[in-house]
N, C-alpha and C positions, 0 to 999 in steps of 0.2 A: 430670389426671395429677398423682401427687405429687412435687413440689420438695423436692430431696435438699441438706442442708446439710452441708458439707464440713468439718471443722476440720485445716489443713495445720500438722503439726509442723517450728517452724523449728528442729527438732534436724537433720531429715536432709529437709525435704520432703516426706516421706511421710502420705498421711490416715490422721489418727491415729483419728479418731471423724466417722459417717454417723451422720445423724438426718433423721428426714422431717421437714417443717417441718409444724406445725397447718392441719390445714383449717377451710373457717370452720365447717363441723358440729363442728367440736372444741374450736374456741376458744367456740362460743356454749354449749356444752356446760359448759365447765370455768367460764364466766363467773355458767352458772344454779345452777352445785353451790357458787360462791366467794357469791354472796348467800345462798343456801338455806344454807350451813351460818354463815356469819354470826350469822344468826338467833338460833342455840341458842348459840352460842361466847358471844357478849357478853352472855349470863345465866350464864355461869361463875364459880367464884370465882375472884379474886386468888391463890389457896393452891392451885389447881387448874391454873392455869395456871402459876401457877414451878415447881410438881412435872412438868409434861411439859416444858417446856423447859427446864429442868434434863439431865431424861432426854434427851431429844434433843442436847445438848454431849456427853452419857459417849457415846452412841451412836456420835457423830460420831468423838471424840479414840479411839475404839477402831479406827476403819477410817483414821487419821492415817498409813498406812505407805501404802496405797495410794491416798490422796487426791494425799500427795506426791509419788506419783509420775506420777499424771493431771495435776500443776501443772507440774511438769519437761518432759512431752511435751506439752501443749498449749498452754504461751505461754515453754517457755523457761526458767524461773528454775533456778538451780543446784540438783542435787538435796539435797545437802549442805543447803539453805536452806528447800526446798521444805516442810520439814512444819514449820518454824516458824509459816508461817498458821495452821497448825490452832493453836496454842496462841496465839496473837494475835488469833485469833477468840475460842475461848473465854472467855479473860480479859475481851475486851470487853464479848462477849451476858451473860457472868455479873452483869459489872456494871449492863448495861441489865434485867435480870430481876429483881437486889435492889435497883432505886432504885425500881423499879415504883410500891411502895406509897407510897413518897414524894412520886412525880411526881404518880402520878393521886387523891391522897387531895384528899377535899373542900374545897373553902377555906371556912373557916367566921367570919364576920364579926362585929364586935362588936353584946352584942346592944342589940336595943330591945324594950323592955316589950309584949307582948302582940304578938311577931314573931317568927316564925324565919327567918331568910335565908342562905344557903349557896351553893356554887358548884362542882358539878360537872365530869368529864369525861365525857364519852362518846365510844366507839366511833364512827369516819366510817363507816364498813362495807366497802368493798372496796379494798383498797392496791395496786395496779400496782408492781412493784417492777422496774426494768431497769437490769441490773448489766456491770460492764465486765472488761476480764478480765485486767487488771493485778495488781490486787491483786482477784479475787474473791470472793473468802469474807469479805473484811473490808468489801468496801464496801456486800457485801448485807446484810452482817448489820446494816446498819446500821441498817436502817430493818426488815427481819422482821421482827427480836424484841421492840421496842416496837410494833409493828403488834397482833402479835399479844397481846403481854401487856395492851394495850391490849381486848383484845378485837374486831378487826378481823380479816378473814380474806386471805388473800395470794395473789396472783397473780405466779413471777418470771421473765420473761424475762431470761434471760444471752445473754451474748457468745457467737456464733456460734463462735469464736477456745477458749471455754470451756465445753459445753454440761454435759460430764459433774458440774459443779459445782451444776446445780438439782439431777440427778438426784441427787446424796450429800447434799443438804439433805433432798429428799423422803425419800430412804432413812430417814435417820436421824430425822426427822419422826415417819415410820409406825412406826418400831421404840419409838418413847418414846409411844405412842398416843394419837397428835391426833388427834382426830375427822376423819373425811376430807371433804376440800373445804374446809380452815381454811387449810390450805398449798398450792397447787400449781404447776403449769409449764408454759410452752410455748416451743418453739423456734419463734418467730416469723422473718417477713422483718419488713424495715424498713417496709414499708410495710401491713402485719398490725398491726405494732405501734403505728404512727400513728392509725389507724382504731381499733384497743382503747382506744388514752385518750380517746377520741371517745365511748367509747360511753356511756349514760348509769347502768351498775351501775358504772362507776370513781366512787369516791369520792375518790381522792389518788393521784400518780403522785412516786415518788420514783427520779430520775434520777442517773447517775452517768456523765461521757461528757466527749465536745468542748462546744465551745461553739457548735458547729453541730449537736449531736447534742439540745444543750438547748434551740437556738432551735425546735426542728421541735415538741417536747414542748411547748412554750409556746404554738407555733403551732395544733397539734392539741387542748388543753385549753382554746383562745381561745373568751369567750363561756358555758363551762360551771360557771366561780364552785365551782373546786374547787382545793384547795391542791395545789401542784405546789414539790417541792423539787428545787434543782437542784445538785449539786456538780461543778463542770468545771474549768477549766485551770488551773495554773499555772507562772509563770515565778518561780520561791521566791530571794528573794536571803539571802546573809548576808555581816554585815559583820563584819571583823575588828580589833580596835581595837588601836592600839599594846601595849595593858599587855593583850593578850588570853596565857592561856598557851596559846602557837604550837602544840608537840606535838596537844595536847588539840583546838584551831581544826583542824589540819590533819587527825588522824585523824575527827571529826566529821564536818566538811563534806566530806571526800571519801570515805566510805562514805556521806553524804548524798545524793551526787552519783551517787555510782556502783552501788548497790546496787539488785537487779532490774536492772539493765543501765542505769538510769536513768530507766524506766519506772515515775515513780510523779509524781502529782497534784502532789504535795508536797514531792520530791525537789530540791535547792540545786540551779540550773540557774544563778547566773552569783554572782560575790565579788566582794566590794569589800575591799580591805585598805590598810590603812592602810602611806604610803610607808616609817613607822621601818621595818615589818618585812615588808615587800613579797617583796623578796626570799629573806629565810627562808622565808615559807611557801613561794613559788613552789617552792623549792628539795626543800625537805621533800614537796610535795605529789607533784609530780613523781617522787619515789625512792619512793614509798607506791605512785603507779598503775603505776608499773612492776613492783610487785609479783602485780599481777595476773594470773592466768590466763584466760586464754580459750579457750573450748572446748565440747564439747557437755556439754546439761544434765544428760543421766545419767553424765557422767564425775564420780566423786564430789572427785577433782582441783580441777576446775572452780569457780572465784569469779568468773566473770563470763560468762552466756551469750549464747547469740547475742539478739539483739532480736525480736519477734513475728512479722515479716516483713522480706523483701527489701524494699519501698519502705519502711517506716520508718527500717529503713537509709540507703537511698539519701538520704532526707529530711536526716537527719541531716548525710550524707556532702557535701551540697550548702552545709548551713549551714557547715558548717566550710572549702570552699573558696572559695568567696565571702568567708567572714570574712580565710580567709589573703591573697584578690584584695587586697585593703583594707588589709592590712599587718598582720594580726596574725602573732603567732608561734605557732607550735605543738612543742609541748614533748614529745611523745610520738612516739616514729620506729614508726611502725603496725610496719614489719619484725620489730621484736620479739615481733610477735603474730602469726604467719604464717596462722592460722587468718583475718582476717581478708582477704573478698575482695573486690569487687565484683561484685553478681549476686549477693552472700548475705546471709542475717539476719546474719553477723556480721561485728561491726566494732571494732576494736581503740579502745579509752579514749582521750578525749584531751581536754589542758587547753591553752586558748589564751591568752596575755597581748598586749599590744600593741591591746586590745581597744576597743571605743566602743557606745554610744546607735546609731549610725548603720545598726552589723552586724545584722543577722536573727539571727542569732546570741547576741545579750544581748535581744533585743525579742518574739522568736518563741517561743513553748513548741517546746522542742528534745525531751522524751520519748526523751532518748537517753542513751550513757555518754559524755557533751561537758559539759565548765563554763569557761566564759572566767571570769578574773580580770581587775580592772584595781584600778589604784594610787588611793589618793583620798588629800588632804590635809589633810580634817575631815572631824568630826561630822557637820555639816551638808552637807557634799558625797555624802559616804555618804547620809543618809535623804533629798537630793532624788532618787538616782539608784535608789535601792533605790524608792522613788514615783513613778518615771519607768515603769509599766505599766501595760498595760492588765487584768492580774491583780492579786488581792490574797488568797491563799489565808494560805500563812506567810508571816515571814518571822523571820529567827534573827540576835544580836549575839553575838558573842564578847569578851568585858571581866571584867577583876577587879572593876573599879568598876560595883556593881548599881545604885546611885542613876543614875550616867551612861548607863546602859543602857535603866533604864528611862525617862530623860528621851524617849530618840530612841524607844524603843516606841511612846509615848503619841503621836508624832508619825507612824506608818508606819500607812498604810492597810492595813490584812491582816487575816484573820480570826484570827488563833492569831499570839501574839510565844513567840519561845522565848528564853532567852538564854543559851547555853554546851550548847544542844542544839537539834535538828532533826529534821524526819522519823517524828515520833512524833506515834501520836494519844493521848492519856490519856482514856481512855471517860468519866472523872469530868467532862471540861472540853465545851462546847460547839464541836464542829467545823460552821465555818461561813468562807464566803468574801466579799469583795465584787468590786465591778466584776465581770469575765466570767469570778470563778473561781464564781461564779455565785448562789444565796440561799438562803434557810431554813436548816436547824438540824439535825442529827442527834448523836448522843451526849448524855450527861449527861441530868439530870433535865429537861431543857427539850427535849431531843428527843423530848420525848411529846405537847409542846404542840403541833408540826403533823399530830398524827395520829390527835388528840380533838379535840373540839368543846365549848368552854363552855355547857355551862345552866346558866343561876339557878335558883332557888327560893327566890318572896317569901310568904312563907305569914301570913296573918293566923290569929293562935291563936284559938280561940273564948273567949269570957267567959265 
């Protein structure tokens, strides 16, 4: 019997998109066409392949009115916001297609008299790509396009939450003429998908999820001595420094904070602000999130929608009464957001001060529109407590003084320091996390290196 996959829009509750999920004659199918066409792919050129993926971006940014509005009904984001992925996709893959030749050109060594020696990339061959459905489009593309430009051929399973997202990849894929079986997709179950990084035509599995979502992918690739990258949680801090300029700190981290509903990897989930100007920001930050609308996604009004589902909600809703148990204060009277209920995806913004180490609330990845603030009275109070997680994705300073800023960077365990910004990936720089925001590399010219393979070449010339 085939198992029918549901995606529920948290605009109104309604299925918004049915998909059968792969049977296993489909996935072994699609796994024999992702090596077979392999084959011929990684004898392409370099100038063959950035001319279809090239074409494949215009493909895409031409069908950008109706992708955003598949982003608005199927996880939420405001429609108003929704087609900026498309153009923060492109920007990126553009940049992963022109570093190409840079990344994968040969390393050519000094020489020796009657040697040649050099160093290679090559093609892993088949890339498992499982994408989340936050930010979709950006976080698959993260690893597609170097896959491919690589010469490797793709397999991507999305979020159940987001499926119509492979499909407008393949669309636009097939429309700029890649050979077929270079790209394709399945709407897997969870448990489809464990057993496919199992199998032995996966060459590399690049993940994008929980940290329970990357332990199973570790679990399932265990023993098979194939690279597995993993990008998952975090709890993103930024600190605000006395001589920081407030306005700039405040508008920042609270579109940091609050933007996608809060639903981003990367997104300022808890402040540390220095006591001179505690208050200011509180003050200011508070008058900014009350500016906020809430509402459904396709109301073009709408700057902050409902959250993915009712239990993410609830989740949220939990951290924040428990933190209130505990004595924090919350700054934001839901009432003025009537839209928010209980029993729904949505849920009205809110910043909490009076905060601690101790709440779930500053310790837990919240993935919600919630950021506690608390007061610090140094430097170094700020980078113990910003180091006090068990993530290390960003994390962002606000300071005039860039030598003092960067003193405390050099000292913050995170993959990406930002200073007087957040929430941005720059394609040119390596995104990458430690501790459980999880490992490996995607973007920039080093995001090609988990997804080729070094060969030598030690050649004795003849006499």
């Amino acid at each position: 019997m085939t198992k029918i996959q549901q995606t529920i829009s948290p605009i109104d509750g309604s299925v918004y998109v049915e998909r059968s999920l792969a049977s296993q004659s489909q996935i072994d199918q699609t796994v024999t066409q992702a090596v077979t066409a392999q084959l011929l792919w990684r004898n392409t050129s370099l100038p063959l392949r950035r001319t279809i993926c090239l074409a494949m971006l215009e493909a895409f940014n031409n069908n950008a009115a109706e992708i955003g509005e598949q982003l608005c009904w199927m996880m939420g984001r405001p429609i108003q916001y929704a087609k900026g992925e498309v153009a923060g996709m492109i920007e990126r893959a553009t940049y992963m297609v022109e570093v190409a030749e840079q990344a994968l050109a040969p390393v050519e060594l000094p020489p020796i008299e009657g040697f040649s020696r050099y160093i290679k990339r090559e093609a892993l061959g088949v890339a498992f790509v499982v994408a989340p459905w936050n930010y979709p489009y950006l976080t698959a593309i993260n690893a597609i396009i170097p896959a491919i430009m690589a010469g490797n051929s793709v397999i991507l399973k999305h979020s159940a939450q987001t499926p119509l997202c492979a499909e407008q990849l393949a669309k636009a894929f097939k429309a700029a003429g890649l050979p077929q079986g270079v790209f394709q997709y399945l709407h897997l179950s969870h448990q489809d998908t464990q057993a496919l990084i199992k199998q032995p035509a996966i060459d590399y599995v690049a993940f994008t999820g929980s940290v329970a979502g990357g332990t199973m992918v570790e679990q399932a690739a265990s023993g098979r001595f194939i690279g597995v990258g993993l990008e998952l949680g975090g709890k993103d801090p930024a600190y605000v420094r006395c001589d920081a300029d407030i306005d700039h700190a405040v508008a920042t981290c609270i579109d940091g904070a609050f933007f996608n509903s809060g639903q981003s990897c990367c997104g300022i989930e808890r402040i540390y602000v220095a006591s001179e100007v505690f208050d200011e920001f509180v003050t200011k930050a508070t008058a900014l999130i009350n500016t906020y609308q809430l509402g459904r996604s396709d109301d073009p009004l709408t700057t902050l929608g409902p959250m993915v589902k009712t239990s993410a909600a609830d989740f949220v809703r939990g951290q924040v009464s428990d933190a209130v148990a505990m004595g924090a204060i919350a700054h934001i009277d839901a009432a003025k957001f009537p839209l928010s209920q209980q029993g729904t995806p949505y849920l009205a913004p809110q910043l909490l001060t009076n905060v601690d180490h101790r709440m779930r609330l500053m310790t837990e990845e919240s993935f919600g529109p919630v950021v506690g603030v608390m007061k610090v009275d140094s430097d170094q109070q700020a980078i113990s407590l910003m180091n006090d997680s068990e993530f290390g994705l960003t994390a962002s300073v606000f300071s005039q003084d860039v030598d003092a800023a960067l003193a405390i960077g050099e000292q913050l365990a995170t993959g990406t320091f930002f200073l007087n910004r957040c929430d941005y990936l720059d394609p040119a720089l390596a995104w990458t996390g430690v501790k459980n925001s999880g490992r490996g590399c995607t973007l920039s010219s080093l995001g090609y290196e988990s997804l080729t393979r070094p060969k030598s070449f030690h050649l004795k010339m003849p006499s």
